[in-house]
C-alpha positions, -999 to +999 in steps of 0.1 A: -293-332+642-277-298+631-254-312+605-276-306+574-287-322+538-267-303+549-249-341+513-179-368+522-161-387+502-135-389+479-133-395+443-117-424+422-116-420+381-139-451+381-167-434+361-187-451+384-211-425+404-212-436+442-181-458+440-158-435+461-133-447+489-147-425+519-119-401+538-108-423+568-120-406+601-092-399+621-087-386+654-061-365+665-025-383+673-021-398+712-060-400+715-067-430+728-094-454+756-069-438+782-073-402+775-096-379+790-132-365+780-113-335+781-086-345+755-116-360+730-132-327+734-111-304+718-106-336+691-139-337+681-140-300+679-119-304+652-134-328+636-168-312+635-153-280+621-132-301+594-169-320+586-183-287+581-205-287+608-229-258+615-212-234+640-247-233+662-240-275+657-206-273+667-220-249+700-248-271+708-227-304+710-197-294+730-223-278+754-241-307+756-209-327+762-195-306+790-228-312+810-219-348+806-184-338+818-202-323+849-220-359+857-187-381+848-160-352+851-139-338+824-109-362+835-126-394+832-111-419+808-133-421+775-127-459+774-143-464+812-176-445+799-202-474+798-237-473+782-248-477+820-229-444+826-251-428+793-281-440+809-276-430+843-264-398+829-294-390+811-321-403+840-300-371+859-308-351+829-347-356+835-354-361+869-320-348+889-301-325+875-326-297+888-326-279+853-353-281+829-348-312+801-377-309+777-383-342+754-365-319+722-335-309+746-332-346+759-332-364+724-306-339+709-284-345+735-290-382+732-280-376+693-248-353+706-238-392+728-244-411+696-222-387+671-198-386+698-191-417+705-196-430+672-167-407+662-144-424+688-155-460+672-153-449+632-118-434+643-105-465+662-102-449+690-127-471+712-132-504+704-173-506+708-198-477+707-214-473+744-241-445+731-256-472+707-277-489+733-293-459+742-324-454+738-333-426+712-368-410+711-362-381+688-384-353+690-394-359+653-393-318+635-417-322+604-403-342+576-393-319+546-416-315+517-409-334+485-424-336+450-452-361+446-446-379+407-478-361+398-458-326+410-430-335+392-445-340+356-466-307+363-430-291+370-415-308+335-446-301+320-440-260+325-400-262+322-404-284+287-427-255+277-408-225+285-377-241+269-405-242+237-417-214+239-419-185+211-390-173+230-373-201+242-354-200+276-342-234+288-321-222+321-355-231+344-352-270+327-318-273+328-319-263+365-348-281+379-336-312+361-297-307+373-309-304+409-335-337+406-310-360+392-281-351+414-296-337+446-266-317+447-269-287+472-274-246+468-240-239+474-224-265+449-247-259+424-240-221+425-198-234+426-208-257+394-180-244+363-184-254+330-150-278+333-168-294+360-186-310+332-173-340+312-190-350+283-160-366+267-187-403+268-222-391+250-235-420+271-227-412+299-223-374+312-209-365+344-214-338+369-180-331+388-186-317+425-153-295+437-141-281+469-121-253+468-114-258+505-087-285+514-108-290+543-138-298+524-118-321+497-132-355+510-170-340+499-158-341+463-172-367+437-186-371+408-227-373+398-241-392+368-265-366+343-291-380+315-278-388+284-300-360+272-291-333+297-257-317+270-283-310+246-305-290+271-272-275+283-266-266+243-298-244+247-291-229+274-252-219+267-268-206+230-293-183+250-270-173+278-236-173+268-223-182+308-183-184+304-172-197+334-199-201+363-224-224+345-254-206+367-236-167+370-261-153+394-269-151+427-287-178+445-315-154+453-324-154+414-323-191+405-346-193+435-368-165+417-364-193+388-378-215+407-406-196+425-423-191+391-423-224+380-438-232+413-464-209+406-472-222+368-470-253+378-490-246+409-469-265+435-487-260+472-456-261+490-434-242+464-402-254+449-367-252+463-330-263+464-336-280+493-371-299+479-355-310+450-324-327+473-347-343+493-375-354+460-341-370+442-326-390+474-363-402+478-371-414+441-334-432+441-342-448+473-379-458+457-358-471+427-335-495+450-301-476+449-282-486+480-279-469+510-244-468+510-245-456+475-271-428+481-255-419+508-224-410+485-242-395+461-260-369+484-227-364+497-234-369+535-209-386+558-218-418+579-228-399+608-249-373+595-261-403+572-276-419+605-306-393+610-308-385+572-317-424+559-344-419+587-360-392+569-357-405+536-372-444+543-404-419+561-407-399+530-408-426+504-438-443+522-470-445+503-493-417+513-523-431+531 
């Protein structure tokens, strides 16, 4: 599904890191079993663009939603859309419709039902999900690439030693282990500010994640850091003087930061942004933080959550 690790909630002042009250979905005003496919359309347009959906995302659903307008028609009342309807709908993909479905094309569409119609349930605007009973087969892409434990002491191993080193430079430890404990993303860590931080409890440290966008506000919360991480933070402030971004360059250079540790610590798949996302949201799963909690952390909504907890249960497997 397009919307990405890509990790929507909203904060309390609990202290307490995967806590938040999520936004409510809503759909828009008058939107209701009665009204048309048409009418939820251009409502879950809007919802996809308020979610932060991928614009190819946004493209790829709505297309795939006005060919199921084509088999039920635009006008059709949502609320009369049964799962027999979904099914019938896509047998005509595969064998009737006369246009080439290949197995990817048909299970994305599947997944563009399922989002759909799960909107219309989370926003109380159906009463049951028809798309639920249908029978997914995703067209599995190949799971991301993690950190095995052994790849992440070899990554420690070279960032403890560069922040020791005759010249010390702690930035590449104080961004690997930022991005492994909070799996926060590329663009929030490069949005990070140094009054995002609150280290008014030396127990207990906390990473604030801001939105600048109103539109974006429900993806705010707040992320628990190490009790050790301010000291590493200390270093790195003393080296680098940073006054207001806590990382003030381009996202192009931390990932320079992170090539080379890659190569010292000779990583076969590399290090990234993305690898260290996935590597923390698979050691907090292997450590038994809830789903719902995770989920919260990572900063995904319930939908997008759906495909993600897939990928994450996979990736925590042993290796055979």
């Amino acid at each position: 599904m397009a919307e990405q690790l890509a990790l929507s909630d909203a904060m309390t002042s609990s202290g307490e890191e995967g806590e938040e009250e999520d936004a409510p979905v809503v759909a828009p005003s008058g939107l209701g079993p009665d009204s048309s496919l048409r009418a939820a359309l251009g409502g879950f347009e809007l919802h996809m663009q308020r979610e932060g959906f991928a614009e190819n995302t946004i493209k790829a659903f709505l297309s795939d939603l006005g060919i199921l307008g084509e088999f039920v028609g635009v006008g059709r009342a949502i609320g009369s859309i049964s799962t027999r309807d979904l099914n019938r709908f896509t047998h005509w993909l595969v064998h009737e419709r006369g246009v080439p479905c290949s197995p990817k094309s048909l299970a994305r569409r599947v997944t563009t039902l399922k989002v759909f119609f799960g909107w219309l349930v989370e926003a109380d605007v159906l009463p049951s999900d028809p798309a639920d009973p249908v029978v997914h087969k995703p067209a599995m892409a190949p799971l991301p690439d993690i950190l095995s434990d052994a790849g992440v002491e070899r990554m420690l191993g070279v960032t403890q030693g560069l922040r020791h080193a005759e010249k010390p430079d702690a930035r590449p430890h104080l961004l690997v282990t930022l991005l492994l404990h909070t799996g926060i993303k590329k663009g929030e860590c490069m949005n990070v500010v140094m009054n995002h931080l609150d280290f008014s409890d030396p127990t207990q440290p906390i990473l604030w994640i801001r939105y600048a966008n109103p539109q974006r506000r429900h993806k705010e919360r707040k992320l628990r850091l190490p009790a050790w991480w301010p000291a590493v933070l200390a270093e790195y402030r003393a080296q680098y003087e940073p006054q207001a971004a806590l990382f003030p360059w381009t996202a192009r250079n931390l990932e320079y930061v992170l090539d080379k540790v890659a190569q010292q610590a000779e990583l076969p798949n590399g290090l990234s942004f993305e690898m260290l996302r996935w590597t923390c949201a698979v050691r907090d799963y292997r450590a038994g933080m809830s789903a719902d909690k995770l989920r919260q952390k990572l900063g995904i909504s319930k939908i997008t959550w759906r495909e993600v907890k897939v990928k994450i249960s996979r990736l925590a497997e042993p290796a055979l």
